[in-house]
N, C-alpha and C positions, 0 to 999 in steps of 0.2 A: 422603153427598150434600151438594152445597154449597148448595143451594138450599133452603130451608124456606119456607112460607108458612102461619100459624096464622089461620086464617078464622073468622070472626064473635063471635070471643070478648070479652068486657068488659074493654077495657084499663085497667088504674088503675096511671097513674106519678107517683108522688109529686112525683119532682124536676120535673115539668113539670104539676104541677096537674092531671093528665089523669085522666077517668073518664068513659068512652066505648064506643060500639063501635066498634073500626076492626082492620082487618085487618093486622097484621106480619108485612113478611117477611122473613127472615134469609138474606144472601148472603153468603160468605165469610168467616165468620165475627163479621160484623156486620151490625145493621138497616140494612138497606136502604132499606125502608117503612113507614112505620105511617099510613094511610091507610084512607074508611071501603069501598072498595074496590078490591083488588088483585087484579091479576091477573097470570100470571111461566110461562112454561113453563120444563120440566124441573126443576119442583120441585115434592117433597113437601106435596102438601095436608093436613092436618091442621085437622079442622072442629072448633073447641073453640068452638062455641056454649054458652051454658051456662054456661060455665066463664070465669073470669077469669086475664086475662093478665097479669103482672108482671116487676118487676128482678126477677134472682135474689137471692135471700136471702143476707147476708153476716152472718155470726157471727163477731165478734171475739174472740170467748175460748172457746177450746176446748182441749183437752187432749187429744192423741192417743197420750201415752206413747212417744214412739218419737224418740231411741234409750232403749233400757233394759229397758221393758217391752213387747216388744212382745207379750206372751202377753195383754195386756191389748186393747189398740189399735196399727195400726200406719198410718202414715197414708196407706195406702191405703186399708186396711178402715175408719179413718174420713173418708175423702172418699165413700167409696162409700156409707156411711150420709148422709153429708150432700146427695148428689144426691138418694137416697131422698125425705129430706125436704125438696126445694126449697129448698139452699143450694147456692149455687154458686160460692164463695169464705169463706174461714174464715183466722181470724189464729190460730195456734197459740202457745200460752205454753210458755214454757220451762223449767220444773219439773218437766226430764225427767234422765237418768241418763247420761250426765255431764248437768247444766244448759246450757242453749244460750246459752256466752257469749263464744264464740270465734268470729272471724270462719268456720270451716272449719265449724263449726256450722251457721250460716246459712246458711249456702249448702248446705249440705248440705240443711235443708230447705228451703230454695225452689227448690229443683232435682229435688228428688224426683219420681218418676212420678206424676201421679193426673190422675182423673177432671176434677176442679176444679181451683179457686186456692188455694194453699197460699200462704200470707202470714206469714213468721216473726216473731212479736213475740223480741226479745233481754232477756235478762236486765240488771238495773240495778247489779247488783254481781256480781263473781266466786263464782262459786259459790253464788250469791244469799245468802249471808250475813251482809250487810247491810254490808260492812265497805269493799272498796275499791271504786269504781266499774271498770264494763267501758271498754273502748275504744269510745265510741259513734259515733263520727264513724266508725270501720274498720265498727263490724257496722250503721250506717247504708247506705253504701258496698256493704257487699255484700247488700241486700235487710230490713233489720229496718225494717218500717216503724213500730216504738212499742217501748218498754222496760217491764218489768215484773218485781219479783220476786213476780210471784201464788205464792200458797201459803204467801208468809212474807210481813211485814210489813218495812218498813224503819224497825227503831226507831230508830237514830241521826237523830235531827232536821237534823245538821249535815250527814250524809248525803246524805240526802233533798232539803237545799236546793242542795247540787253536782248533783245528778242533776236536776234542774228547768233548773237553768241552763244545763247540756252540753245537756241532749234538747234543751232551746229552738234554743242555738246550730246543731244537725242538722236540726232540723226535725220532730222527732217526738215525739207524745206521752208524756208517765211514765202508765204506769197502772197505779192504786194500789191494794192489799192494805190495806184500811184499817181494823187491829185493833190494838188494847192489847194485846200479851202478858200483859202484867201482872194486866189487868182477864178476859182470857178461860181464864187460867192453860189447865188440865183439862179446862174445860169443852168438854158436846156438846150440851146442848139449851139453847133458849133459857131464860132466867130468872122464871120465872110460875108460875101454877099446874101448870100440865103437867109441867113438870121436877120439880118438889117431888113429886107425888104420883106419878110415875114414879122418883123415886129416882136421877135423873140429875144429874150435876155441871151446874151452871147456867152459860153463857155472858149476863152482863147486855148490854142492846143499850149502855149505856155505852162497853163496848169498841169499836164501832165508832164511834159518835159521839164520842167525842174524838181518834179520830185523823184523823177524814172535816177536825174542827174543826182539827187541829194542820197538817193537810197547805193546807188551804185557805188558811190565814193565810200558807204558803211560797208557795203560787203565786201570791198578791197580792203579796208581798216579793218574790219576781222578775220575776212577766209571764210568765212561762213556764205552758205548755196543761197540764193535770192533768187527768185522765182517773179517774175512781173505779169502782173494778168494784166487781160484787154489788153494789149497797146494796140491803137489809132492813130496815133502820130506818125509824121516823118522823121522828128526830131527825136523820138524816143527808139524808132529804129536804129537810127542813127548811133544812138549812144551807148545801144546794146552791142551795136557790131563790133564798137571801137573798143566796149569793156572788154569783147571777148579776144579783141587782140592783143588787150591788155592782161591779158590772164585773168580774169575777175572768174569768179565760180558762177555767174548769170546766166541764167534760162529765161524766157517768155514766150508768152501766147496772142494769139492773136483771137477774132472770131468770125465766122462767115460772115457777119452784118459791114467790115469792115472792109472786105475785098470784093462786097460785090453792091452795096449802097453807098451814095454819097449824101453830103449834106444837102442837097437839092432836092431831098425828099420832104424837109418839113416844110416846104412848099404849099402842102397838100394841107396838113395840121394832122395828117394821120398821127394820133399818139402811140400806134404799133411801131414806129419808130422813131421814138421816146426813149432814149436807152441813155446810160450812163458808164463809160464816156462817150459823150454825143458822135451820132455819125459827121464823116470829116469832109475833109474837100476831095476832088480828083487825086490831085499832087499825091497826100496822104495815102486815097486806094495806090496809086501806081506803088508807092514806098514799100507797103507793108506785102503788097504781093511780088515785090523783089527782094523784099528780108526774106519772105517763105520760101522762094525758089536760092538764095544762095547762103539759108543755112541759120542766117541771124535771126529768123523766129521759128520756134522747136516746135512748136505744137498749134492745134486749132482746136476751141476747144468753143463750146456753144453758147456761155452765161446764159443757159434756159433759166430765162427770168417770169415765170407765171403771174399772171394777174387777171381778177375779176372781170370781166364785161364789165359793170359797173363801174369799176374803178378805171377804165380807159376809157368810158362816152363822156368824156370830162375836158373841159379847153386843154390845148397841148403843154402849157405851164402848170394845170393844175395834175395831169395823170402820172401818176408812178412810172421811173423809169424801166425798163426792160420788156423782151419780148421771147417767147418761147423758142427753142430753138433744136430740142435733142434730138426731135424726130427730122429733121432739116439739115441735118449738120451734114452729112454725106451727100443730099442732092445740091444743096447752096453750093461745098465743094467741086464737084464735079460740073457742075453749070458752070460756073464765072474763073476755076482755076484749071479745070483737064480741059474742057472744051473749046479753051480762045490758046490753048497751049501756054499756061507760064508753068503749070506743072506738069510732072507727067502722076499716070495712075499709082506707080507704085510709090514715089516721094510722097503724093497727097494721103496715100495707109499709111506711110509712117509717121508723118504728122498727125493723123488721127489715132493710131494705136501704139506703135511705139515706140515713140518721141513722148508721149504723156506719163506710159505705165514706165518707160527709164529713171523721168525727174522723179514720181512718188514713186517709185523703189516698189511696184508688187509685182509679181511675176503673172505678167500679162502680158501683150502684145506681141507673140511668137505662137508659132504652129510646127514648133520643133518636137520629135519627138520624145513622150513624156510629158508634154505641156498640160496645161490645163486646156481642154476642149473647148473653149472660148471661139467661137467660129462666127464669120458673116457670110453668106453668099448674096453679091451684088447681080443685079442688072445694070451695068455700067452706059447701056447706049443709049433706054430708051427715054423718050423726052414724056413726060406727062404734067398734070398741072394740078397742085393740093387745091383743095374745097376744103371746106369750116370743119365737115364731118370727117373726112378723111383723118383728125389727129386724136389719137387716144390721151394726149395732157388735156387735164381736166379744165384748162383754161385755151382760151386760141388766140390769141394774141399774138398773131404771125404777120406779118406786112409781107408774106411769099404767097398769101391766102393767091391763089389765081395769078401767080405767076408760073411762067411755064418753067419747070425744072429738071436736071437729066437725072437719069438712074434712081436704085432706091435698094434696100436690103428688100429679100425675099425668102430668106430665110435665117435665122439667129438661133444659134445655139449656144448655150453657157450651163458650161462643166458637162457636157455632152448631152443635156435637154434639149429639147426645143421649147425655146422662149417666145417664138413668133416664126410663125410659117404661112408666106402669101397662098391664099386657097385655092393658086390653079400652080402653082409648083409641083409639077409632075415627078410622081413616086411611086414606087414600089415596097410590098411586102419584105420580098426577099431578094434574094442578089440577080437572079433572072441572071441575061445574056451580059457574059463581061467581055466578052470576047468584039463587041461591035464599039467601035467609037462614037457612033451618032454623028447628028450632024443639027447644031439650032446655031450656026451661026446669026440667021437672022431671023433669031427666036422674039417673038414678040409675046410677052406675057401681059395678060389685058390687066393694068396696074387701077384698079377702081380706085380714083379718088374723088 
């Protein structure tokens, strides 16, 4: 149907200040309307009183495995999980098999079938080996909207400052893998008590903070945008907040695993959180969920890192790092940052939609009129708690499996589809009664998980 119409729901759009009620309507695959009453024949009513309305959620770093693994993820069955959880555009890293560093690559993912936006981030060296740069102006050209060897680090410093300066010259961010080989040799758990009395090879957060420190001093010697994924540190907060008062062109991200676990968890040996860079200490959570609340980290973004059942019933040294997370990324948020109050509701959308879709430059994260119909409707209040089954990524490797978590998307549209609609989201044919405002303040919608 071309016509949508979402009735009296609470809209909060960051890029336009807005937090209100008003009615949106979605025509041909863009907002039509957002007004505090609409009315539209031959289009689907959908009364999301109650419930608040949004961009779609854009996750900039995700991992779908595909080409290579696709037994893990393939980026269908991860866009499908990402409509699930009210994303509606995702930038995929290239740390797949071959590596995405050829123009046929790129295009290969950004052409792909899916539900969403598939946004190919390209690799910063051949092979991501840190050695020759890619052609960035060609995988610019065919769709790479930012460069990145996530999963390895670029140790050559001399590297690293050509790569600053090509992405500048194209227009797109580097975004940085920002570890010390040297400093995190073996290591998997972070460096504290926890790793010691676990018997774990220690990762110090050193290793991150001197090369968060090394790469920021190149993006001030060029002028060139630097982008830092994960940070986990204190000291890497630290050093973003000081570049940005130093004028440095720097953005980062952070990711739910990191404001709401600490290092106290490989306690357990659980390998679901086995992640890279290792979960931190308290200190660190308090840090990074005060860079989020006063500005100094831009975005939260998931590192949905899929892996085998097999390949995590493995001792905790031996399992591949990372752990699933696109479909989580909204309730993790709202659990451990709206709920104990460091955030509020509308700051945590803009970290999740348009704080991402600003650094990669796509027009996203807005429900201005004209826009692209990219919508989420939340259930921001109710508390429920994921099972195994409950996630459509083809791998589960969630350490939230059976923790209790708040709200969740209940409905996701992109380009004014419906990409995921929960099955007792109450709707209508056609426009019915516009004239009543309803009433589900305390709408409970039975969220099966």
């Amino acid at each position: 149907m071309k016509r949508v119409l979402l009735k009296g729901g609470r809209l909060i759009d960051p890029s336009t200040d807005t937090d209100e009620r008003l009615d949106v309507l979605v025509e041909d695959g863009r907002i039509a309307a957002r007004e505090h009453s609409v009315t539209a024949e031959d289009a689907r009513v959908i009364d999301v009183s109650g419930l608040v309305v949004a961009p779609g959620l854009v996750d900039m770093h995700v991992h779908f495995r595909d080409p290579g693994r696709e037994d893990e993820e393939t980026i269908l069955s991860g866009s499908t999980a990402a409509a699930h959880g009210g994303v509606t555009s995702v930038a995929t890293m290239p740390n797949t098999d071959p590596s995405i560093d050829t123009r046929s690559w790129v295009e290969y993912i950004a052409g792909h079938e899916s539900p969403i936006n598939v946004f190919p981030i390209a690799a910063i060296t051949m092979g991501r080996k840190g050695e020759s740069l890619t052609e960035m102006a060609e995988l610019a050209r065919a769709g790479a909207v930012g460069f990145s060897d996530d999963g390895s680090p670029v140790v050559d410093a001399n590297v690293m400052r050509r790569a600053l300066e090509y992405a500048s010259m194209v227009g797109r961010p580097v975004i940085a893998h920002c570890e010390d080989p040297a400093l995190a040799r073996d290591g998997v758990a972070n460096e504290g008590p926890a790793s010691t009395m676990s018997g774990l090879r220690p990762v110090p957060a050193a290793a991150e903070v001197t090369m968060v420190a090394r790469d920021i001093v190149l993006a001030k010697a060029t002028g060139a945008r630097l982008h830092i994924a994960h940070v986990s540190t204190a000291g890497a907060v630290d050093l973003v907040r000081r570049a940005k008062e130093d004028g440095v062109d720097v953005t980062c991200e952070t990711c739910p695993h990191y404001f709401s676990l600490t290092d106290n968890e490989v306690r357990t040996y659980d390998t679901n959180v086995r992640v890279n860079p290792p979960l931190r200490s308290e200190s660190d959570v308090r840090a990074i969920r005060e860079g989020l609340a006063d500005g100094t980290i831009d975005v939260i973004a998931s590192d949905h890192a899929p892996h085998s059942l097999e390949e995590k019933q493995v001792e905790f040294d031996a399992a591949p790092p990372g752990m699933i997370g696109v479909e989580t990324l909204l309730p993790v948020a709202l659990k451990y940052l709206v709920e104990p109050g460091h955030l509020s509701l509308g700051k945590t959308i803009e970290l999740l939609a348009c704080g991402p879709a600003g650094i990669l430059g796509i027009e996203r994260g807005t429900l201005t009129a004209g826009a692209a119909a990219d919508v989420v409707v939340l259930d921001p209040e109710r508390s429920w708690t994921p099972s195994r089954e409950w996630f459509r990524s083809k791998s589960k490797n969630s350490p939230f499996i059976g923790r209790e978590l708040r709200g969740r998307a209940v409905l996701t549209l992109v380009r004014g589809e419906v990409a995921f609609e929960h099955e007792d989201l109450a709707a209508t044919p056609d426009e019915g009664d516009s004239g009543e405002e309803g009433d589900r303040s305390a709408r409970q919608l039975p969220l099966h998980a």
